[in-house]
N, C-alpha and C positions, 0 to 999 in steps of 0.2 A: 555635499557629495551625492548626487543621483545612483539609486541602486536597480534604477528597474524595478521589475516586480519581485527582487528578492528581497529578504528582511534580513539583515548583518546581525549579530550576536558578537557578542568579545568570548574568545576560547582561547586559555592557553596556548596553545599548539598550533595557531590556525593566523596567517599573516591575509585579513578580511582586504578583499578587491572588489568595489562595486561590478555588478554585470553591465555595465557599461563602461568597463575599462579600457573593453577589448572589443574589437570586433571582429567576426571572421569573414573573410574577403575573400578566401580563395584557399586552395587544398582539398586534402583529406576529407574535413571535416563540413568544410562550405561545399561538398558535392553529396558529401550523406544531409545537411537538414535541409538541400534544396532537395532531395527525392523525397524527402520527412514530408515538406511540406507541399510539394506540388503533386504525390501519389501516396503515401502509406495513409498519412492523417486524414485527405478527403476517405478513400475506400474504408475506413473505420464502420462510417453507421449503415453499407450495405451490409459487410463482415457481419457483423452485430445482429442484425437484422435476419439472416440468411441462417444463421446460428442459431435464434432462437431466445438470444440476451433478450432483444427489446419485448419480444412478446411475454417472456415471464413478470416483464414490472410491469406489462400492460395487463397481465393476467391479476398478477398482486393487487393491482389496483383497483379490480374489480367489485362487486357487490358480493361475490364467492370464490374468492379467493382459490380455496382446500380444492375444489370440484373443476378449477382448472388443470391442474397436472404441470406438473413441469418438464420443460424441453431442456434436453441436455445430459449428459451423465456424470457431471463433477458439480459438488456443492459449492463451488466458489467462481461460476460462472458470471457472476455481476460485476468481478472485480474485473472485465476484463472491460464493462461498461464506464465503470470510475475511471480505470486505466486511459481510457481515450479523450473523457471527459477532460482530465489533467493535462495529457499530449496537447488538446485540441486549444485550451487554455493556454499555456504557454506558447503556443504556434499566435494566439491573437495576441498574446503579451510583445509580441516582437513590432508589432504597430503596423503591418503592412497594409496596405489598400487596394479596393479594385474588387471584380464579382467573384473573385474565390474569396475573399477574405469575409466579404460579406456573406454568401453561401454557406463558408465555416460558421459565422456568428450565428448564424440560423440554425443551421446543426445540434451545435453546441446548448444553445438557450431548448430546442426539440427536445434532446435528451437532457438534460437536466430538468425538464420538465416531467416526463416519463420516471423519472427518478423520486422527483416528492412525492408524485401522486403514489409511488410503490409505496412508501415507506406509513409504519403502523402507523398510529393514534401516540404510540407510548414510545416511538422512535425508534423502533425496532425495522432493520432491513434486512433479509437474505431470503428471496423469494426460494430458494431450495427445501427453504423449512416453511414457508408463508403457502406456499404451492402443495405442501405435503401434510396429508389429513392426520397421520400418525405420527408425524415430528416433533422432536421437542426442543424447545430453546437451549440453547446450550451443555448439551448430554454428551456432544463428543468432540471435547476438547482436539482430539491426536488429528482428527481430520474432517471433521466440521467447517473449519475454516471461516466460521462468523465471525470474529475480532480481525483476521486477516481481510474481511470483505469490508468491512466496515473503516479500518485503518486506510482501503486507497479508496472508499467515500472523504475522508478526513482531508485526504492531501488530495483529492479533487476539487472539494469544495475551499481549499485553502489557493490552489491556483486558480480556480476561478473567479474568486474574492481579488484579489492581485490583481489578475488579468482587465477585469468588468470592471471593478466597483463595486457590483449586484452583491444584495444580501443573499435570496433566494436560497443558494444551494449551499450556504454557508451556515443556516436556520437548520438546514438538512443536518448537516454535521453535528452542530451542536445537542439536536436533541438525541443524537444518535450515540454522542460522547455520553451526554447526561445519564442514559441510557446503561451505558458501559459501566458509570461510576458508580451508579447506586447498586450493579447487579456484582462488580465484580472486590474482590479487597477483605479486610481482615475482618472473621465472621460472617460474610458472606459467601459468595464460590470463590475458591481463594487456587481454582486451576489459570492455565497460562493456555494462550495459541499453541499448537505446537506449530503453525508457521508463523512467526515472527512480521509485525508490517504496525500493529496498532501502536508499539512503542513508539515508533519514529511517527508516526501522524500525530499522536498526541502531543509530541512535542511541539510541532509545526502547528497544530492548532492552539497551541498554549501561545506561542510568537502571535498568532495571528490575533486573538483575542483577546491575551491578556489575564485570562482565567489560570489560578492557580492551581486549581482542582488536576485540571488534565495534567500538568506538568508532574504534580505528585504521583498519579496514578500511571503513567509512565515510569516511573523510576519503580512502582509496586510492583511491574510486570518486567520491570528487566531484574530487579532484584528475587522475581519468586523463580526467575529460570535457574533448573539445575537444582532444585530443592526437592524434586521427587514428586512434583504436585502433576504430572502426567503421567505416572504410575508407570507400565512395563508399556503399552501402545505395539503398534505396528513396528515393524524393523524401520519400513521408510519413513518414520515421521520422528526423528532424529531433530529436536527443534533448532539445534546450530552449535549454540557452545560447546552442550557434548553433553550425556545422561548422567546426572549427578553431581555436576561439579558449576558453581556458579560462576556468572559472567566472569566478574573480575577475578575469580582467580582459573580462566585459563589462560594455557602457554603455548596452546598449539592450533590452529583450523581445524575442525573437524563439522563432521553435520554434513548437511546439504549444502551445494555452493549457492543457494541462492537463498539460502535463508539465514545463513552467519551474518552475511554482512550486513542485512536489519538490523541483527540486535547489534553489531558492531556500530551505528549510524547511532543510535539510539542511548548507547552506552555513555553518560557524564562523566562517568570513574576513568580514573588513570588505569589503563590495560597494555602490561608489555606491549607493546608494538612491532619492534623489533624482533621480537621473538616467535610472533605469527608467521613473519614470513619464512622462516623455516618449511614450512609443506605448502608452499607456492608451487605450481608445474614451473618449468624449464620456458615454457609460454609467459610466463608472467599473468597467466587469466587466474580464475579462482575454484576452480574444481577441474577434475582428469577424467572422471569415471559417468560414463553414458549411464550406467545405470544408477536412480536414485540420485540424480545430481550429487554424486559424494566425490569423497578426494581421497588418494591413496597416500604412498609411502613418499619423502621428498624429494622435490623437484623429477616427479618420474612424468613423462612425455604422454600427452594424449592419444588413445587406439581407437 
């Protein structure tokens, strides 16, 4: 049974379809990944570029680092460079031919290139703190956003391993994980993201390599949410399941809507189901509230 570039797993709950079961020919969905792929994914590495992404790995990667400065105002700017990396990867995963697709492979192999050279000696990536002379690894959990940069390096380098073949940006990941393993766990810094993303790469890098390590240290950071280990924080940095109460035993949505459903992806444990969707909007989406991507009272209507 051919899967494409996906990798199938056996999950209770989950009836596996290779990605080449189906094709999409037409509709809804065959008119969004034809503008996917013929306008949002090329425009990526000017975006990127115009923004300031590519110049902080180019700056990271320098001879001095500290005395470049960083362009941008959010520490988790490079995710947005993995992000494209991934899209850009599966868009070559679909086997097309011809000078865009070629064009994309170039792109693609550019930036992933600009990516190793960013990354430390000892595996470390987020030029927000490699750019900043006063910064410190790992000091603010609530909105730092390092494990969250780092998680879509993880599932970049895992679609682009899929995609390619190439080890390259997969080298990237691993020591980046490595990285993660030794710093983070019981008797070491034993805080959590407060956005949610390194759980689910770790698992996908565990599928992809094989490594038992990541797979456990994934379940260490879905098990420490809700234990208190990000103290009182910001009001918005709400990491998903909800402040104090651990993964498997909530009953309801709450958090940010774009950060629950990380740790829900990532979650192995049997978690009511049924009983989440309780505070769905009347939309069927996953949060109501413009501000703080949060969710209100059930099924109430987006303003």
């Amino acid at each position: 049974m051919s899967t494409g570039p996906i990798r199938l797993s056996q999950e209770a709950h989950t009836a596996l379809r290779p990605a080449t079961a189906a094709r999409i020919t037409g509709g809804f969905w065959a008119a969004r990944r034809r503008v996917n792929a013929e306008v949002s994914v090329p425009q990526g590495p000017h975006r990127l570029e115009r923004a300031g992404n590519l110049a902080n790995l180019r700056a990271a990667a320098s001879a001095a680092p500290a005395e470049s400065g960083f362009r941008g105002d959010f520490p988790f700017q490079d995710s947005d460079v993995h992000k494209w990396l991934e899209a850009a990867s599966w868009q070559l995963a679909d086997g097309g031919e011809g000078p865009a697709e070629e064009e994309l492979a170039r792109q693609v192999e550019r930036l992933a290139g600009l990516v190793t050279s960013a990354q430390a000696e000892d595996g470390y990536l987020q030029t927000y703190y490699q750019l900043g002379p006063d910064a410190r690894r790992w000091a603010e959990p609530h909105w730092g956003h390092e494990l969250y940069c780092a998680g879509h390096l993880l599932q970049a380098a895992v679609a682009h391993h899929r995609a390619t073949g190439a080890d390259g940006l997969l080298d990237v990941a691993v020591r980046c994980a490595d990285l993660v393993d030794a710093t983070f766990g019981p008797g070491r810094n034993e805080t959590v993201c407060g956005h949610p993303e390194i759980e689910t790469a770790l698992v996908e890098l565990y599928r992809e390599t094989g490594e038992r390590r990541y797979l456990d240290l994934a379940g260490y950071f879905v098990d420490r949410r809700g234990q208190g280990s990000l103290g009182d924080g910001p009001a918005d940095g709400s990491p998903g399941p909800g402040p104090g109460r651990p993964t498997g035993r909530t009953t309801s949505r709450c958090g940010r809507r774009r950060r629950s459903p990380g740790m829900r992806c990532a979650s192995s444990i049997s978690w009511p189901g049924p009983r989440m969707w309780r505070r769905r909007p009347a939309t069927r989406g996953c949060g109501t509230l413009w501000c703080g991507c949060g969710r209100t009272w059930p099924r109430r209507r987006p303003i």
